[in-house]
C-alpha positions, 0 to 999 in steps of 0.5 A: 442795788437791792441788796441795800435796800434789803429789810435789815439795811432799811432799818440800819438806815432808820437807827442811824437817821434818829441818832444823828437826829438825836445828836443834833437835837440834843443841845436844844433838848438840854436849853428847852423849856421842858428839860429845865422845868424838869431839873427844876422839879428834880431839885426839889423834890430828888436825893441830894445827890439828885438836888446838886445834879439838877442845880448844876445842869441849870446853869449849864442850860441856862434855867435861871428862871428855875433857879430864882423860883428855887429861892422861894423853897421852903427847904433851905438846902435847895436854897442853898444850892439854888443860890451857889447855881445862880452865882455860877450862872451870873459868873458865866454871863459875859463870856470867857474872858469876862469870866476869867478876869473874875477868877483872877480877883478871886485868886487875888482876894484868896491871897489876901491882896486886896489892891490888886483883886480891885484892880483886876475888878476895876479892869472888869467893869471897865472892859466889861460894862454890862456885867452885873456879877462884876459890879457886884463883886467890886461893890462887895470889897469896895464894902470890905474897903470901907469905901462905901459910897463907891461901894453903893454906886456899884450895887446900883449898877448891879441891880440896872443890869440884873435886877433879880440879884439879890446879893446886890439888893442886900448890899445896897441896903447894907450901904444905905443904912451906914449912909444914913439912908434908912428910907432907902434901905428898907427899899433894897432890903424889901426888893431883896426880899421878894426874890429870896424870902426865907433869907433870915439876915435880911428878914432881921436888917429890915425889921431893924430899919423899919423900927429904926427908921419909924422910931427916928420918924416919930421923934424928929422936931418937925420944924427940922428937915431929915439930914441922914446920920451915919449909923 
């Protein structure tokens, strides 16, 4: 019986103990708050090599957070990645299936079937309510579509169930301004904005809408209610 107590056994007992401590703890490790501000400061500041790492190990341990913050970067390359992340991550959201339903729109858009790529993104929100990726990327090809206010309902579900998506904040705005809805577009564009303030085409759709929507302001008979003109 002493012989496996023995000083080298003691400390064989000990290496093993902490490996399989290790290996349980490790799955926590990779999700905690530590480790995601830590790929958060490598994405910023690592080689580019580094940058993609850290980019796709925040979605696997679900740094959303990290990624959002990453969208204020004066870098426009951690920009980039920060927003390929966070679609992979959004993507992801619903499960499996979910999942699956949406790469197979994407296989059908890539094809250039657009009937059927609405209809497996119709089969998606419809089975799959609560996922906001999928009201927008139904919102985006009913867009493609032209079928615009239809395309407008879906981003406003979006941004109820995400409301840190600023893709669906750009949408929104974009189908409020060919509504007519200026107003309402300066709104969406501004909210995109504060998630994502570098991004230059919204900087300009905003712009354009404010003056738009001021110089329409300014010129409008007072005696005359505003009815939105299709723009």
């Amino acid at each position: 019986m002493q012989r496996f107590f023995s000083p080298l056994c003691i400390k064989l007992y000990a290496l093993l103990a902490v490996c399989l401590t290790a290996f349980h703890a490790w799955p926590h490790l990779q999700r905690s708050e530590w480790n995601r501000e830590r790929l958060y400061r490598q994405l910023l500041a690592g080689t580019d090599k580094q940058r993609l790492a850290a980019a796709e190990q925040l979605v696997t341990s679900g740094g959303g957070d990290q990624l959002l913050k990453a969208l204020q970067s004066d870098s426009p390359s951690v920009r980039t990645m920060a927003i390929s992340a966070l679609f992979d991550l959004w993507a992801a959201q619903e499960g499996d299936e979910a999942a699956f339903l949406l790469q197979v729109a994407n296989d059908s858009l890539e094809r250039k079937n657009l009937k059927g790529a609405l209809n497996h993104l119709t089969r998606l929100t419809r089975t799959h309510p609560f996922f906001a990726e999928g009201w927008n990327r139904r919102a985006t090809l009913l867009w493609q579509l032209g079928q615009v206010e239809q395309a407008l309902a879906d981003c406003r579900k979006a941004v109820r169930l995400n409301p840190e998506h600023f893709a669906a904040w750009q949408g929104m705005g974009l189908c409020q301004v060919k509504l007519g809805d200026l107003a309402g577009a300066i709104k969406s564009f501004r909210e995109a904005l504060k998630l994502m303030p570098h991004d230059r085409p919204t900087q300009r759709f905003l712009h354009w809408a404010e003056e738009t929507h001021r110089h329409e302001r300014k010129n409008r008979p007072s005696t005359t209610p505003s009815i939105g003109e299709e723009v």
